[in-house]
C-alpha positions as CSV (number, residue, x, y, z in Angstrom):
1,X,-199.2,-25.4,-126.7
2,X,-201.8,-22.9,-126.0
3,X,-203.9,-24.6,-128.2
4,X,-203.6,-27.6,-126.0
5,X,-204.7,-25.7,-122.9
6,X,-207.7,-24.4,-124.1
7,X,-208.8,-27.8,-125.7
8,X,-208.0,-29.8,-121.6
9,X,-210.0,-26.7,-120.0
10,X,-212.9,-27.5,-121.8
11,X,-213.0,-30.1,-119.6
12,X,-214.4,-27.9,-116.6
13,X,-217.6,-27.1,-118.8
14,X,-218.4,-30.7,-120.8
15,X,-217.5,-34.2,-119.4
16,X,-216.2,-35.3,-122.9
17,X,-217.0,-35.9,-126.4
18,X,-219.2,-39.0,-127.1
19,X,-218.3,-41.5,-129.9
20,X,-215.8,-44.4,-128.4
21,X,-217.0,-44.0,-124.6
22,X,-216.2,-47.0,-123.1
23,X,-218.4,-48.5,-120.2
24,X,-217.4,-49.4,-117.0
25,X,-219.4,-51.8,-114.8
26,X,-218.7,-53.2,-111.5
27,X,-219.2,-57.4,-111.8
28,X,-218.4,-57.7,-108.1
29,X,-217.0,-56.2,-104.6
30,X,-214.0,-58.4,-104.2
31,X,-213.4,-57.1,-100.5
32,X,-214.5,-54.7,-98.3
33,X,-213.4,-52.7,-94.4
34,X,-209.8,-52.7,-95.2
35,X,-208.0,-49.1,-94.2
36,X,-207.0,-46.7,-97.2
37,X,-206.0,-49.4,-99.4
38,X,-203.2,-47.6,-101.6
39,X,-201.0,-49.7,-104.1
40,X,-202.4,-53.3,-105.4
41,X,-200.4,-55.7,-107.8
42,X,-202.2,-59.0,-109.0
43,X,-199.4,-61.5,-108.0
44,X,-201.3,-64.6,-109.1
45,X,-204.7,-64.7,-111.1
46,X,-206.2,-65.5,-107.9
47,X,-204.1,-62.9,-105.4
48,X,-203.9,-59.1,-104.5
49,X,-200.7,-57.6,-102.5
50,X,-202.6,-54.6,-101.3
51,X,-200.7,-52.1,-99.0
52,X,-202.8,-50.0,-96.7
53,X,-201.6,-46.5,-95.9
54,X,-201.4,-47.1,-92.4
55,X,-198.8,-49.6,-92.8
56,X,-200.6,-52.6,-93.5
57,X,-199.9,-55.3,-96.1
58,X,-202.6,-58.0,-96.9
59,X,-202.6,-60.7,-99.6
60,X,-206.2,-61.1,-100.8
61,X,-207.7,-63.5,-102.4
62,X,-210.0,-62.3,-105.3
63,X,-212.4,-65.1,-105.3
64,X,-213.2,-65.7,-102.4
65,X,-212.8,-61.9,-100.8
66,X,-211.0,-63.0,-97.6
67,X,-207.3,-62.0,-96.6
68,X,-204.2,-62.8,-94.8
69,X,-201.6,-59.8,-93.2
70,X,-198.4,-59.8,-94.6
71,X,-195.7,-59.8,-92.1
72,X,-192.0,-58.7,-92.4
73,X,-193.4,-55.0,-92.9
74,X,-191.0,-52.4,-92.2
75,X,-192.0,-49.7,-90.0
76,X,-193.4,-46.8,-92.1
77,X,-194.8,-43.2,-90.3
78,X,-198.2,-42.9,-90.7
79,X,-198.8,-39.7,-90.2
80,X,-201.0,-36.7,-92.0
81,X,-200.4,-38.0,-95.6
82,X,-197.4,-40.4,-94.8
83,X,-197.9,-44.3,-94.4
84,X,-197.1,-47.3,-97.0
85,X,-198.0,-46.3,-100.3
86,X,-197.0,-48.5,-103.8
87,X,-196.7,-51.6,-104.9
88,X,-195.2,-52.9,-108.0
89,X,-193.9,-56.1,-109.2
90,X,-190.4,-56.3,-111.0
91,X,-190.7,-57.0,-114.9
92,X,-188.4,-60.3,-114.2
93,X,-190.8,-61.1,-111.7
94,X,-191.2,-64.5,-112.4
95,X,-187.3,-64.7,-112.3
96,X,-186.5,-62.7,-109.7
97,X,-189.2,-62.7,-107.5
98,X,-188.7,-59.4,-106.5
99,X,-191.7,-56.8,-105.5
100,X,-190.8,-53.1,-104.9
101,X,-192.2,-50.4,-102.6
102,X,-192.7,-46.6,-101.5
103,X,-193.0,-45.6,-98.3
104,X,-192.8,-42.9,-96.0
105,X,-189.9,-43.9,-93.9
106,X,-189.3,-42.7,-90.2
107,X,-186.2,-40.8,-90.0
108,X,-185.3,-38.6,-86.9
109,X,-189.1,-37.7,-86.2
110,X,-189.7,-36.9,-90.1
111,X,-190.9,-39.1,-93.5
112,X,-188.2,-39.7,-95.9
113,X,-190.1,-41.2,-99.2
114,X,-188.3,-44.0,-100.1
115,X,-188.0,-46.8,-102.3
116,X,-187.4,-50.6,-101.4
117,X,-187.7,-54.0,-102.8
118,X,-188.5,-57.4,-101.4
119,X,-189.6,-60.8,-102.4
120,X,-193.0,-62.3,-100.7
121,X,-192.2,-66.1,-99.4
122,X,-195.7,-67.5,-98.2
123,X,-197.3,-64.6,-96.1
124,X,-193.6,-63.0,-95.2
125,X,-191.7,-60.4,-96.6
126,X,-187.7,-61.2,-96.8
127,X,-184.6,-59.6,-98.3
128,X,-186.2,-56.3,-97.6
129,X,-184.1,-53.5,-99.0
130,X,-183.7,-49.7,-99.0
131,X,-182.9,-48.5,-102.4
132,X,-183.4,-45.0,-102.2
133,X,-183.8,-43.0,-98.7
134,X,-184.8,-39.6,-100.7
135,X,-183.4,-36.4,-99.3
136,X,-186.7,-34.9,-98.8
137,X,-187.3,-34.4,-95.5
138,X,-189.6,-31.3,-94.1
139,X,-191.4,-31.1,-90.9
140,X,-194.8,-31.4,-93.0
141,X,-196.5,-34.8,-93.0
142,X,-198.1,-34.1,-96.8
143,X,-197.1,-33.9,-100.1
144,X,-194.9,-37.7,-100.4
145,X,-196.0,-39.0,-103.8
146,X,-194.9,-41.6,-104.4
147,X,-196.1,-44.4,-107.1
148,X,-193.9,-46.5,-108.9
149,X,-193.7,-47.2,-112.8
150,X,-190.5,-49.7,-114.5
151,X,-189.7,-49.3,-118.4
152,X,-188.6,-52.0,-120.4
153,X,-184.5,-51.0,-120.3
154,X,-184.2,-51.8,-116.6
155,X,-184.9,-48.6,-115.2
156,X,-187.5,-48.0,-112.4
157,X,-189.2,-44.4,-111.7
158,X,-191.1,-43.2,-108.4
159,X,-192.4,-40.1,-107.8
160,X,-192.0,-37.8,-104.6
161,X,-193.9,-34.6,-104.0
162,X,-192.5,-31.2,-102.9
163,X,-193.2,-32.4,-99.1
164,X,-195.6,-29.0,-98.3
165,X,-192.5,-26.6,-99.2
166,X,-193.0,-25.2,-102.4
167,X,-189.4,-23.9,-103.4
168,X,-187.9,-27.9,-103.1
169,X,-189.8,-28.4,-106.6
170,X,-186.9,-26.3,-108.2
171,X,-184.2,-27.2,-105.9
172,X,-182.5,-29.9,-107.8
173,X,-180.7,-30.7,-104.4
174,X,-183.6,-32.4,-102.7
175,X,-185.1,-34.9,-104.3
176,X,-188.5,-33.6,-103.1
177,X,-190.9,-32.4,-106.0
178,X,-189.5,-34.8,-108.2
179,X,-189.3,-37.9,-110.4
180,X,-186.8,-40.2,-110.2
181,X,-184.9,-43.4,-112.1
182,X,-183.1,-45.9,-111.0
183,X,-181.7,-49.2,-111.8
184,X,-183.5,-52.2,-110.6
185,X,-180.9,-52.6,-108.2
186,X,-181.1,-49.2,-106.7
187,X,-177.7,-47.7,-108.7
188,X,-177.8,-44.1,-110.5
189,X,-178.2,-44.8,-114.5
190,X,-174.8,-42.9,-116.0
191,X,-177.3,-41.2,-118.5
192,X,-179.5,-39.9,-115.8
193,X,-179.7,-36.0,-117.0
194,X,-178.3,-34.2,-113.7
195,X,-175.7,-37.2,-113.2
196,X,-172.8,-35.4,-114.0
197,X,-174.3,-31.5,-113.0
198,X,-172.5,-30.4,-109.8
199,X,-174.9,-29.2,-107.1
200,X,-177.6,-31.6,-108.4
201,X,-178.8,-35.0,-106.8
202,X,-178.2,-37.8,-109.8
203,X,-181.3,-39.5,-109.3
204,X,-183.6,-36.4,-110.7
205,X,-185.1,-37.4,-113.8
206,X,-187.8,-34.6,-113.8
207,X,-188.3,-31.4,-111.7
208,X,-190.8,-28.5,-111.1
209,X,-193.9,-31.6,-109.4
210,X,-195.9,-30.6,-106.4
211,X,-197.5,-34.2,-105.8
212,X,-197.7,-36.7,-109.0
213,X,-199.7,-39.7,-107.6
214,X,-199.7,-41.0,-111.0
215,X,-197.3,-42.9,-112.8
216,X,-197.4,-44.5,-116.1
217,X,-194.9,-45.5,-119.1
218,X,-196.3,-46.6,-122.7
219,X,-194.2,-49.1,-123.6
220,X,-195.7,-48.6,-127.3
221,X,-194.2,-45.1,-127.4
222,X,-191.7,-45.3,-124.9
223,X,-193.2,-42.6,-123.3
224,X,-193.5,-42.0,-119.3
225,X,-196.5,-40.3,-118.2
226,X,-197.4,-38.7,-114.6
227,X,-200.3,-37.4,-113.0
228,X,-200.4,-34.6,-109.9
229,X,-202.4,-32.2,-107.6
230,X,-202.8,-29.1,-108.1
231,X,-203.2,-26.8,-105.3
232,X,-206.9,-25.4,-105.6
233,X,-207.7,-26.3,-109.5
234,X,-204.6,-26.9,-112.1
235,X,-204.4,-31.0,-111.1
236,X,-202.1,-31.7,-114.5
237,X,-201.2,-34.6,-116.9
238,X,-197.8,-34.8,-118.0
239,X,-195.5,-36.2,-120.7
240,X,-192.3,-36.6,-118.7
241,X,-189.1,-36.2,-120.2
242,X,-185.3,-36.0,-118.7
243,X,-184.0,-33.4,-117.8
244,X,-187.5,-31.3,-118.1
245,X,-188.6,-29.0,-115.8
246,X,-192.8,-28.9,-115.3
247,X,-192.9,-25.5,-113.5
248,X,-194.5,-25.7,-109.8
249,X,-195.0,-23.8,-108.2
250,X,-193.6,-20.9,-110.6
251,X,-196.1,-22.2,-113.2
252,X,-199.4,-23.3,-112.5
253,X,-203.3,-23.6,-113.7
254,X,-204.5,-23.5,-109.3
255,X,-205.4,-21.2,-106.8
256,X,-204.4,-20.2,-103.4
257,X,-206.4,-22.1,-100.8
258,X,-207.5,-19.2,-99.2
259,X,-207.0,-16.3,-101.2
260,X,-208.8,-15.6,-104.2
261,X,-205.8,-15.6,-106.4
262,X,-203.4,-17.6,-108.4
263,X,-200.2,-19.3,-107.4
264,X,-197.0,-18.7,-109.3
265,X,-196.3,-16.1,-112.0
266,X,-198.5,-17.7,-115.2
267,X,-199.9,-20.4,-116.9
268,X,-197.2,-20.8,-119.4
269,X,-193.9,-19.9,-119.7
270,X,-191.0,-20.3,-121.8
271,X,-188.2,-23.1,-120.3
272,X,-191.1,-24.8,-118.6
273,X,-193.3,-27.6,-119.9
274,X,-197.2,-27.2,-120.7
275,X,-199.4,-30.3,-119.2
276,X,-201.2,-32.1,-121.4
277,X,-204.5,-31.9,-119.5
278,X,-205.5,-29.5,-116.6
279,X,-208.6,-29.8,-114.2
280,X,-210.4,-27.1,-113.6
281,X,-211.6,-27.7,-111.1
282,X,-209.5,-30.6,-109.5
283,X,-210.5,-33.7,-109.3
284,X,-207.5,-34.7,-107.1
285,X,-206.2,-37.4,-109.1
286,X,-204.7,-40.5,-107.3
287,X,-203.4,-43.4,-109.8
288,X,-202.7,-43.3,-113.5
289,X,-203.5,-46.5,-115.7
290,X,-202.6,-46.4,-119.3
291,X,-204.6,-49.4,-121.3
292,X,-204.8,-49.4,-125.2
293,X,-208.5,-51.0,-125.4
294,X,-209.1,-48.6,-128.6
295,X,-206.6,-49.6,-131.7
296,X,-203.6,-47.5,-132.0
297,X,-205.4,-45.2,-129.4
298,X,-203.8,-45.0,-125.6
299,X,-206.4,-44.1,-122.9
300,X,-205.8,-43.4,-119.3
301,X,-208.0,-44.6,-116.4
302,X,-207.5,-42.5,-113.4
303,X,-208.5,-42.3,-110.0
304,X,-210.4,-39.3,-108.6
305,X,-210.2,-38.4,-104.8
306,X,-212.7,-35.4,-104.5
307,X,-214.5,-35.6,-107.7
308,X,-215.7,-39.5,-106.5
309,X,-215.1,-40.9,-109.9
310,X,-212.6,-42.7,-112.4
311,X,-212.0,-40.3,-115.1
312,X,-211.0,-41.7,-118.5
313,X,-208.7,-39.7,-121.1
314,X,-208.6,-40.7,-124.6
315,X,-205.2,-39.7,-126.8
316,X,-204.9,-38.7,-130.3
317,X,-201.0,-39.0,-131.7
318,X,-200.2,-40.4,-128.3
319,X,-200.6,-36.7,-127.1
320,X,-203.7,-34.7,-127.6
321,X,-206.9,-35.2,-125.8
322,X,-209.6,-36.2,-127.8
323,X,-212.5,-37.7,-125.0
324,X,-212.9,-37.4,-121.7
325,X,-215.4,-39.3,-119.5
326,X,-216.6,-40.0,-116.0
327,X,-217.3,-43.6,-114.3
328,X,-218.4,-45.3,-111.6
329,X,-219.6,-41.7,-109.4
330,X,-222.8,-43.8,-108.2
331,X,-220.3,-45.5,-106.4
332,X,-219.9,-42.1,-104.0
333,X,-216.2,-43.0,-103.0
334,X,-212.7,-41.5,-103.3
335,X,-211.2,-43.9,-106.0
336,X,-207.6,-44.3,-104.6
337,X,-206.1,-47.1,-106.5
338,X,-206.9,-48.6,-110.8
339,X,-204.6,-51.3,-111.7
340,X,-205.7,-53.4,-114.7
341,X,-206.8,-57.3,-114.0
342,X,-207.4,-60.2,-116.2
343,X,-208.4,-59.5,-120.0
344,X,-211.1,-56.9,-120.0
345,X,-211.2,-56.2,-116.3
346,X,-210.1,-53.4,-113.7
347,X,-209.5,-53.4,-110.1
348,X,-210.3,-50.4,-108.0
349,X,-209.7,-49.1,-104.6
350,X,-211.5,-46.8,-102.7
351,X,-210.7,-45.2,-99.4
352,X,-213.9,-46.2,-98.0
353,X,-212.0,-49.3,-98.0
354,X,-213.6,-51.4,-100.5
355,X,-211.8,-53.2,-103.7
356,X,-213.9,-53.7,-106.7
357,X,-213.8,-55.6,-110.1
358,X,-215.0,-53.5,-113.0
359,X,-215.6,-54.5,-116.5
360,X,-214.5,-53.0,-119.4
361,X,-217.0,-52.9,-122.4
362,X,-216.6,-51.3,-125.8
């Protein structure tokens, strides 16, 4: 594992090793003044749900870069880091119909991330339900997660952050600093690790997160992936397993914000799980896309906040960084938001409010 550590901090000195760099290339600006657009899912060739973090939904069309607000929106908080965040269609979608949700729900003054499902009829949302109100209310207003990922064995995951209070990452009775699963239908899978655990919420799946943003599963490998701030450096990649416990804040790569020193007791330690890539420094990553555009080689696309950029990771063995490379910085924007389009294409969001399609070229 150590060997692993050193290998991702490289990363702080050199961008990546040249050889299978693939090129991104914005082919058009789809749409532009729309505010914080955070989760996007392609629900036709020709149509983008897009939530905005204020509590927004708009279906845009990609052709012609106009919209129309969604109604049937439930209320969400929008406050310091709360608001309407994913967006994710079922994998029966085009049986069921149904589209699911995080959000940072208003309960008794304070945001509850939660997940809920719905089905879109015309420009209206209906059958709106609550699945999971988490238990991870704090009086902060950061630190909610939450995106959404489904594997192919009807479970769906979201993520929650430790809500600004660092201890709820190893408290398995919050479901703050967490990852969770869930049936489609909003049950408690019987071989969820910490179903049967007393003085432990069943809906843990992982533990020891400050705030994963990032949510991917490999349906080649089976594998569920996650992505997550650090606090001042130490923003980490992560194999996700059940039961596991990642370590924040006991372990971490970051620094205090204000002190000149590092949070938690080390960088490793036994009973805790080692990222699989660390920034150093952050580049305060926001979405996690996992395309396999190189044979047998998964590679992540993911969204940088403060470094401006979408940062690429290429795998070897499904597991050890091999390349690393930076795209689109001319564009000079927080990338929020990189969902794959049609054949060779992304689409990206940026909190200046713009939506892009990108091409991918090999």
């Amino acid at each position: 594992m150590i060997r692993i550590f050193l290998f991702s901090l490289i990363f702080a000195i050199s961008c990546g090793v040249h050889g299978t760099e693939t090129k991104l290339s914005v082919t058009k600006k789809i749409i532009d003044n729309l505010s914080i657009p955070w989760g996007m899912e392609q629900i036709t060739p020709n149509q983008l749900l897009v939530t905005l973090r204020r509590g927004d939904m708009v279906l845009v069309d990609i052709k012609h870069g106009t919209k129309k607000a969604i109604k049937g929106v439930p209320n969400v908080l929008n406050q310091g880091q709360g608001g309407l965040f994913d967006v994710k269609k079922s994998p029966h979608y085009a049986k069921d119909g149904w589209l699911y949700f995080t959000y940072a729900k208003p309960v008794k003054g304070q945001g509850a991330t939660t997940l809920a499902r719905a089905k879109l009829d015309g420009e209206r949302l209906i059958h709106w339900q609550d699945l999971l109100i988490t238990q991870s209310r704090t009086k902060h207003y950061r630190h909610y997660g939450s995106r959404i990922a489904f594997d192919k064995r009807g479970h769906v995951y979201f993520s929650v952050g430790d809500r600004g209070v660092r201890d709820n990452a190893q408290n398995l009775m919050t479901h703050a600093g967490s990852i969770l699963r869930l049936n489609l239908n909003g049950s408690i899978p019987q071989d969820n690790p910490f179903v049967d655990q007393d003085n432990a919420l069943p809906e843990i799946y992982s533990l020891g997160h400050r705030n994963p943003q990032g949510l991917a599963f490999d349906f080649t490998s089976q594998q569920l992936w996650a992505i997550e701030h650090g606090p001042r450096g130490g923003d980490e990649l992560n194999l996700i397993e059940a039961g596991l416990n990642y370590g924040w804040p006991i372990v971490s790569h970051g620094k205090e914000y204000i002190l000149p020193m590092a949070v938690g007791e080390a960088t490793s330690k036994p009973g805790f799980v080692d990222p699989v890539q660390v920034y150093i420094p952050s580049i305060a990553p926001s979405s996690l896309l996992l395309k396999y555009t190189l044979p047998r080689q998964p590679q992540f696309f993911i969204g940088a906040l403060k470094l401006q950029h979408i940062n690429q990771l290429i795998l070897r063995d499904k597991r050890v960084v091999v390349e690393r490379h930076q795209h689109l910085a001319s564009l000079q924007q927080r990338i929020r938001n990189v969902i794959s389009g049609d054949n060779d294409n992304l689409i990206v969001a940026t909190d200046s409010g713009n939506i892009y399609l990108v091409k991918i070229a090999r």
